[in-house]
C-alpha positions in Angstrom: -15.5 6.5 -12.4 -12.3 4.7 -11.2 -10.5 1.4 -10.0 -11.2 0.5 -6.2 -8.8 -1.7 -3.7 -10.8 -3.6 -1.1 -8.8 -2.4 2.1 -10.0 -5.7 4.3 -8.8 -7.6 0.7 -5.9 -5.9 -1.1 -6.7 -8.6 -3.5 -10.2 -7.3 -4.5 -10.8 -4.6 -6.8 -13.6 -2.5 -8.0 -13.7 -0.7 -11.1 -16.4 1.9 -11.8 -18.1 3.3 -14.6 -20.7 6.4 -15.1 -22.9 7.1 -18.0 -25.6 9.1 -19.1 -28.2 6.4 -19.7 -28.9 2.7 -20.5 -28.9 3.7 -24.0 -25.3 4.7 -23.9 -24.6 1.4 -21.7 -26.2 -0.6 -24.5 -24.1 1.4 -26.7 -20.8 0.5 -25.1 -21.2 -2.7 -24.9 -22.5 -3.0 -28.9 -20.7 -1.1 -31.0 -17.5 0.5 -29.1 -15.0 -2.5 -28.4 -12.4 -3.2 -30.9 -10.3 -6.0 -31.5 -7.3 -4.6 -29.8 -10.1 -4.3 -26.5 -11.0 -7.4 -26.9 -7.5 -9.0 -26.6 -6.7 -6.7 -23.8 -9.9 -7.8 -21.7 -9.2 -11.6 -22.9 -5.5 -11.3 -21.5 -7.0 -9.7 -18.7 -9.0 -12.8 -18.1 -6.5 -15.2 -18.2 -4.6 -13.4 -15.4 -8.1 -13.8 -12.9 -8.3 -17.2 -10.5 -11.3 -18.8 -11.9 -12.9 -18.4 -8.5 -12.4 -14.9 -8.7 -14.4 -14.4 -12.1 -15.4 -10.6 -12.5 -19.3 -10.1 -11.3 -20.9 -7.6 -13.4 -23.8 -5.3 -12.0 -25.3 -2.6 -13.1 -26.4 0.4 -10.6 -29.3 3.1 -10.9 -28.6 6.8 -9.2 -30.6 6.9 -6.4 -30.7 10.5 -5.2 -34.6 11.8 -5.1 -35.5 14.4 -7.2 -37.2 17.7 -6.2 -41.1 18.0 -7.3 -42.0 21.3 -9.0 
């Protein structure tokens, strides 16, 4: 988890977070924001160059596992 500067574009940014599962993703994104988050991310918004729009993506761990 964190907040990521592109060092070949000090411009860029990544932000990061980890959770347990989808379910808790799903979780997150239904029932956790309040209103005060969603004037914060909407102000947040109007600060971004429409060209730069935020892409969302959504990563899987990748490490193998050890067979019993």
């Amino acid at each position: 988890m964190g907040q990521f500067r592109d060092v070949e574009d000090p411009e860029s940014f990544l932000e990061a977070f980890t959770v347990a599962n989808w379910t808790e993703h799903l979780r997150q994104h239904l029932e956790r924001g309040t209103a005060m988050d969603r004037d914060a991310e909407e102000g947040a918004r109007r600060l971004i160059a429409p060209r730069t729009a935020p892409r969302v993506r959504h990563l899987l761990w990748a490490a193998r596992t050890r067979k019993s």
